[in-house]
C-alpha positions in Angstrom: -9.3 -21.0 -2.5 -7.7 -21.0 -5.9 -4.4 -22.9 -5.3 -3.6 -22.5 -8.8 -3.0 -18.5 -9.4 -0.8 -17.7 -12.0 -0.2 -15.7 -15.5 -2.2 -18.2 -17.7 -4.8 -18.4 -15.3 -5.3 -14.7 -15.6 -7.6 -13.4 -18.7 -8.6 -10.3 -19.8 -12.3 -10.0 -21.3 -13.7 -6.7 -23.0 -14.9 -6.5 -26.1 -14.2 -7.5 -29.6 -11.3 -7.1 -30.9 -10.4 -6.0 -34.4 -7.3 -4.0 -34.7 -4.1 -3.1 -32.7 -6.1 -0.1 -31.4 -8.8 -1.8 -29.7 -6.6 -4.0 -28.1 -4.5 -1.4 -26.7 -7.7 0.0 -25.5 -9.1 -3.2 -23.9 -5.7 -3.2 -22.1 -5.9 0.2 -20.8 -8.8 1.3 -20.7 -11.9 -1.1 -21.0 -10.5 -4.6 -20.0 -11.4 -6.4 -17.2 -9.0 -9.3 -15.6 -10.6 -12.3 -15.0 -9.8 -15.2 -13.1 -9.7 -19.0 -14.7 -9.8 -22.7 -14.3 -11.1 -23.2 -10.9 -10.2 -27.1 -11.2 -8.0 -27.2 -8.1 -10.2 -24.7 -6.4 -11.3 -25.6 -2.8 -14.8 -24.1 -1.3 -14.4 -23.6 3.0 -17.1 -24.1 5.0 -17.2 -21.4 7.1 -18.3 -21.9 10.8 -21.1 -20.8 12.0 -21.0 -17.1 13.9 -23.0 -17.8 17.3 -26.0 -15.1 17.4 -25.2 -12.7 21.2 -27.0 -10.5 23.2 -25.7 -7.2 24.0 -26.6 -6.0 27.0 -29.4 -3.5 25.2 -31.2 -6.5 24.7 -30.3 -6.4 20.9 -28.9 -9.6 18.7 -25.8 -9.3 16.9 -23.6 -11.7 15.0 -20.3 -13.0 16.9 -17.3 -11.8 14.5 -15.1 -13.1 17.3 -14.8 -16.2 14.5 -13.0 -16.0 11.4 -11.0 -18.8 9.2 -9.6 -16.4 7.8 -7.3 -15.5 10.9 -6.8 -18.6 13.0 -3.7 -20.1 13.5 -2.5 -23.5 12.8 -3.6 -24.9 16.0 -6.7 -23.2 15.6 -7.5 -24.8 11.8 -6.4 -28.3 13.6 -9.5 -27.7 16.1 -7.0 -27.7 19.1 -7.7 -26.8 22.6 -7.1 -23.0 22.3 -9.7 -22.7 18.8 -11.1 -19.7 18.2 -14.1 -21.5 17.1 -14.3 -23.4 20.1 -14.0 -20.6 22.4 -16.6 -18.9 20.3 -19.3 -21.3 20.6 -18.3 -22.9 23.8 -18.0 -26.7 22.6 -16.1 -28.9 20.2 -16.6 -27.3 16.6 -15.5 -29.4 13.4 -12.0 -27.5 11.9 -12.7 -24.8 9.2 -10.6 -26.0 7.1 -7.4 -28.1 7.4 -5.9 -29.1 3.8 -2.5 -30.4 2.6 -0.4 -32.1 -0.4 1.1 -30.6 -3.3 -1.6 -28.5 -5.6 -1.3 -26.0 -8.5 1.8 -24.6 -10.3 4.7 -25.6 -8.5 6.8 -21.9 -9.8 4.3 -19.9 -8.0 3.4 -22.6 -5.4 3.3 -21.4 -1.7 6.0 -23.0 0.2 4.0 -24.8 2.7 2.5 -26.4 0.0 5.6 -28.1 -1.5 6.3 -29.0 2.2 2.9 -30.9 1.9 2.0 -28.9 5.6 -1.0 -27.2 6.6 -2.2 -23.8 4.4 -5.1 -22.2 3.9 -6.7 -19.4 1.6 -2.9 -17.3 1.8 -1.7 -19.8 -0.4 -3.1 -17.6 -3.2 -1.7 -14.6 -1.5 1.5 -16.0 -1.8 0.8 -17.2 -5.4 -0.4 -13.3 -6.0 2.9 -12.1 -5.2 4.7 -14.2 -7.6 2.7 -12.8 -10.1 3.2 -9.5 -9.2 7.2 -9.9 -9.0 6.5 -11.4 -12.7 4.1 -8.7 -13.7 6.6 -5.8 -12.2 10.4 -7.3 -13.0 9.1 -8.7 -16.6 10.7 -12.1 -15.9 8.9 -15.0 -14.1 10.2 -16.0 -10.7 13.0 -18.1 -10.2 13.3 -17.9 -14.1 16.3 -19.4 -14.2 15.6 -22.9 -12.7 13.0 -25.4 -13.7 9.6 -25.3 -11.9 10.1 -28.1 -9.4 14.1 -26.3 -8.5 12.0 -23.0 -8.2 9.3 -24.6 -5.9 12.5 -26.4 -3.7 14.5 -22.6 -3.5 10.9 -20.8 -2.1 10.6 -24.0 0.3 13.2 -25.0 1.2 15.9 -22.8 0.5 13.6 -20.0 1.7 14.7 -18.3 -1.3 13.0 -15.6 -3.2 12.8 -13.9 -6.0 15.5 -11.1 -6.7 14.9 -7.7 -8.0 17.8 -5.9 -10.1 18.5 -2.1 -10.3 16.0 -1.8 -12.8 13.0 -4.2 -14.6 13.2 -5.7 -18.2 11.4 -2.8 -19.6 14.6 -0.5 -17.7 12.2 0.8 -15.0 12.2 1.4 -11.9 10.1 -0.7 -9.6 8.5 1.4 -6.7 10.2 0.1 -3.3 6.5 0.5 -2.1 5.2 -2.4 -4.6 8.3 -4.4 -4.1 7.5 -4.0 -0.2 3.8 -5.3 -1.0 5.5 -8.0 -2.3 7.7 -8.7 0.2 5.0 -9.0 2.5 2.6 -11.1 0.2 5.3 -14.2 -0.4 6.1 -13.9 3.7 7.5 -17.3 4.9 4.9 -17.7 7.6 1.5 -17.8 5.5 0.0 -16.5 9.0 1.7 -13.0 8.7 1.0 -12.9 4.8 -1.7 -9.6 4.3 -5.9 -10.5 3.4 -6.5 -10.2 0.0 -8.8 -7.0 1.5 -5.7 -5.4 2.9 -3.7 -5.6 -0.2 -6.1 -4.1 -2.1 -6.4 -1.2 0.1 -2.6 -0.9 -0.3 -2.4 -0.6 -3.7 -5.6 1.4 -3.6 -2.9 3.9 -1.5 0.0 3.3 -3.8 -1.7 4.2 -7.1 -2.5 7.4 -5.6 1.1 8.5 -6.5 2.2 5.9 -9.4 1.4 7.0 -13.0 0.3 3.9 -14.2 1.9 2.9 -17.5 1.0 0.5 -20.8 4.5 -0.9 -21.9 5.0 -4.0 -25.2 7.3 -6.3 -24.2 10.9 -6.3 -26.0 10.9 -7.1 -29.5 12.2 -10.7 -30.0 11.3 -11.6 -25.6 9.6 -14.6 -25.2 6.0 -14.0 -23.0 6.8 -14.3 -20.0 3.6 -16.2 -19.4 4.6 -18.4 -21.4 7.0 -20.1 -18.8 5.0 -22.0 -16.2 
């Protein structure tokens, strides 16, 4: 897990730059986004899968356990654990992490509620920066970072879209749906990191991407953290 995701922990890598024209292209064209600072980053142990038998006689691995879809109760090792079940004894927890971490404007709520989360924090930060990426403001813009962090959690508050972005486009309801379903209250119900890219896999199909400056005179947004 990240738990840190956000604009100035994105960077673009490509080759060397010299004029305008081969930044535009690294950009467009040749660019690849990167990830940084993995300070706050968080490697899970993953349990175990139990080898079974089919009834062929062949070995297979169990995929009946996953961290990456048990519940609450199931991360707290409770009766009901997945993992449990799966290996039919009492199995440490996967993972089971709170406190306050990362960037508190594009911190998960359940975060700044120091409960239980696991890897859809960064889901959740994702979406932020997609709202920021697509509306061409950062979220909650207008209120300081810990007021921002207080209106996702506790407020249950989220970003607004207007009629039309910074740039005066149009955002695609189906991104904004993405979205929607990316900063999801309940991290449970928040999409894999798989899924979403197999959504926007689907959307692209019919979006002509574009390459648009920001405004003359705008401060980056990324700028704003």
């Amino acid at each position: 897990i990240h738990r840190d995701l956000k604009p100035a922990n994105l960077m673009m890598g490509g080759p060397k730059i010299y004029s305008s024209f081969h930044k535009e292209l690294c950009y467009s064209e040749v660019g690849v986004l990167k990830i940084a600072d993995f300070g706050l980053s968080k490697s899970l142990k993953m349990p175990k899968p139990k080898m079974r038998s089919h009834h062929m006689g062949r070995m297979s691995l169990d995929a009946s356990v996953d961290s990456r879809h048990m519940s609450v109760s199931e991360l707290k090792g409770g009766p009901n654990a997945a993992a449990n079940t799966a290996n039919g004894g009492d199995v440490k927890p996967a993972y089971k992490l709170t406190g306050e971490t990362g960037s508190y404007r594009y911190m998960a709520p359940e975060v700044f509620r120091h409960e239980l989360y696991n890897n859809k924090v960064d889901v959740y930060g994702f979406a932020m920066i997609m709202y920021q990426l697509l509306e061409g403001v950062p979220p909650f813009w207008t209120l300081d970072p810990v007021e921002a962090a207080r209106a996702a959690a506790l407020d249950h508050k989220r970003p607004e879209w207007g009629p039309v972005n910074r740039r005066g486009e149009v955002v695609p309801d189906e991104l904004k749906a993405l979205v929607a379903k990316c900063w999801a209250a309940d991290f449970e119900s928040r999409p894999e990191f798989d899924d979403v890219v197999v959504e926007l896999e689907e959307i692209a199909k019919h979006i002509k991407p574009t390459l648009v400056s920001a405004p003359t005179g705008q401060p980056k947004c990324c700028t704003v953290q």
